[in-house]
C-alpha positions, 0 to 999 in steps of 0.5 A: 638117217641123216642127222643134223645137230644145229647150234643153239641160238636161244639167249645164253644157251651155251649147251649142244645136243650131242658130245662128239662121243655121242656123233660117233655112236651114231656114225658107228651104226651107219648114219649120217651127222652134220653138225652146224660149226661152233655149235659145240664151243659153249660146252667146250667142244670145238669142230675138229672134235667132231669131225674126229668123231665122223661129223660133217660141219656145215657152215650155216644153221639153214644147212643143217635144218635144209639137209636133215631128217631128224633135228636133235636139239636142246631148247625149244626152237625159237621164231627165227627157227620156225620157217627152217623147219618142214613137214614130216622132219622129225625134231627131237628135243625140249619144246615145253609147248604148254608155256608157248602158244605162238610155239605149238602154233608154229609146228602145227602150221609146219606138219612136222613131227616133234617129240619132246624129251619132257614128256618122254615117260618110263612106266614107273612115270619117271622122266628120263630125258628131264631127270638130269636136267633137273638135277643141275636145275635143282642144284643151280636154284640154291647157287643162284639163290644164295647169289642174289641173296646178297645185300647188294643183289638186292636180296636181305643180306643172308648167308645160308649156313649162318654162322656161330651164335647167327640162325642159318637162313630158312629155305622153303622148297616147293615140290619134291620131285627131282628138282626140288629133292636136288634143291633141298640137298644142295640148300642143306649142304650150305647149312640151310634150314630147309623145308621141302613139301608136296602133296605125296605123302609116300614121298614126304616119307621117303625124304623124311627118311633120307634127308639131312636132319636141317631138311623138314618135310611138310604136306603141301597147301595152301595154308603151309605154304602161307606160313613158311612164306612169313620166315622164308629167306629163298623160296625154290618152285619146282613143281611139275606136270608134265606136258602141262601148265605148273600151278600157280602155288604162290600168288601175287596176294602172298607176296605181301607176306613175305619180308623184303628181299626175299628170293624167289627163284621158279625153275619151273618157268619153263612151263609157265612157272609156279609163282603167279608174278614169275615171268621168264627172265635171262642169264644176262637180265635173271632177276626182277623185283615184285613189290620188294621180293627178288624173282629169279625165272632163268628158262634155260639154267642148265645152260650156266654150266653147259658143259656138264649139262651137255655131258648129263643130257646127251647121256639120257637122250642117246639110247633114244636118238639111235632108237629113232635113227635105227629104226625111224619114229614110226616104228621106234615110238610103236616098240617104245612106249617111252618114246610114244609119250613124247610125242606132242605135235605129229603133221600138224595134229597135236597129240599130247592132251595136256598140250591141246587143253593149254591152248584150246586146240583139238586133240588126236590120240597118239595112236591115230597118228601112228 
């Protein structure tokens, strides 16, 4: 198969979908890579790199799209990238199309087949393509939150661990999956007294039991949550549902209970977020205020340290590409089952539910398409 590794172009997005290890994985196995050039500079690849691994470079990001049967990506493709993209390529990446109607659109209209790494879902209904970026998310939302903390930042002027005879800031994460517990730890290490909640309580107890002793669970609601806003120096929202919407778990209202300065930072904005007041922001524009309260909603974190995160998701992703390449995605998504749930958007048929109930579209079971 003929494979195509296009440069990044969305804001700040620093990441590439494939090491030069990666490349050459697929090289080995008789297929065909073009890499667009400097596409891996941001993660501190440079093209030699890939070439050693048995790349082709192309100079120009139309190239590859123009050449490739499958695209590998990391982020979603953005309206510049829309008229690039044609009917039956195959385009493997983040697409978070609940969060984007103009997005869902686009690929309905182009007949390409998209399968998203979001939705990608073991049976144990883990998600492996989401995990480790999830987990530099969940450790970024602490890093980023102590930042912006500071009185100059706009934040109340806090440091997290406190100090001798000075209380440690209290850290109310929302949502205990791989983010949050990822969160919760990273806010725990600095000395924070961290709430963490959500509404299973097998996996409150699981935390309850593995956590720090500064990490207290509570059960998820709307009343919990009221409470913990009062006192909450850094709030964390990571909630998700995948292929879906986040629910909005604070609202604008609830602002009002917050003390000024407070942080909020939504690392599930890229599915819409889970704050009613978030809206997506940019590594070089991160954060506004909402009557006082500091809102960080960066869609693309994991591109701040792009080249772990380059290193972690290629990782996850690559066992799936080769089943792709080997075998094409008829067949690969018909013996895998995991791949099969990545499936959205398939010749203009949108094929995932949660995507066709956001965006009022009709909805084709996956196994018509197949």
């Amino acid at each position: 198969m003929i494979i195509g590794i296009p440069k990044e172009i969305k804001n700040s997005e620093n990441r590439v979908a494939m090491t030069p290890a990666g490349v050459h994985e697929l090289v080995n196995r008789g297929h065909v890579v073009y890499v667009q050039a400097t596409a891996g500079n941001g993660s501190g690849f440079c093209d030699e790199d890939y070439v050693n691994a048995g790349a082709k470079i192309l100079p120009t990001i139309e190239d590859v799209y123009g050449i490739a049967e499958m695209i590998v990506k990391v982020k979603e493709p953005i309206e510049a990238e829309y008229k690039l993209i044609r009917k039956d390529q195959l385009l493997f990446t983040y697409f978070h199309f609940a969060s984007s109607e103009p997005l869902t659109h686009a690929m309905v209209e182009n007949g390409s087949v998209c399968c998203a790494y979001e939705t990608v879902r073991r049976a144990d209904h883990t998600l492996p393509l989401l995990i480790p970026m999830s987990e530099v998310a969940g450790r970024m939302s602490v890093q980023e939150g102590m930042y912006f903390l500071e009185r100059h930042h706009g934040g109340k002027g806090v440091l997290l661990g406190g100090i001798p005879g000075v209380k440690p800031a209290k850290v109310l994460v929302i949502g205990a999956g791989v983010v949050g517990t990822a969160a919760a730890y990273t806010a725990a290490g600095t000395g924070a007294d961290v709430t963490i909640c959500d509404i299973s309580i097998p996996r409150l107890t699981y935390l309850h039991d593995v956590m720090p002793k500064n990490v207290k669970t509570l059960m998820s609601n709307k009343f919990n949550i009221c409470e913990e806003l009062k006192q909450a120096d850094l709030v964390i929202g990571s909630v998700l549902i995948p292929g879906a919407k986040a629910p909005k778990l604070v609202t604008r209202d609830m602002l009002k209970l917050m003390q000024k300065g407070t942080v909020m930072v939504d690392v599930a904005i890229d599915q819409g977020g889970c704050f009613e007041t978030s809206h997506p922001t940019t590594h070089q524009d991160p954060i506004y205020e909402v009557d006082g309260i500091v809102h960080y909603c960066v869609a693309n974190i994991p591109g701040a340290v792009a080249r772990t995160s380059t290193f972690g998701l290629t990782n996850a992703t690559l066992p799936y590409v080769l089943q792709l390449a080997d075998k094409g995605w008829r067949k690969a998504c018909k013996e895998n089952k995991e791949l099969l749930e990545g499936l959205n958007v398939v010749n203009g048929k949108v094929v995932y539910k949660g995507v066709a109930e956001a965006w009022n579209l009709p909805y084709t079971p996956v196994e018509d398409v197949l």
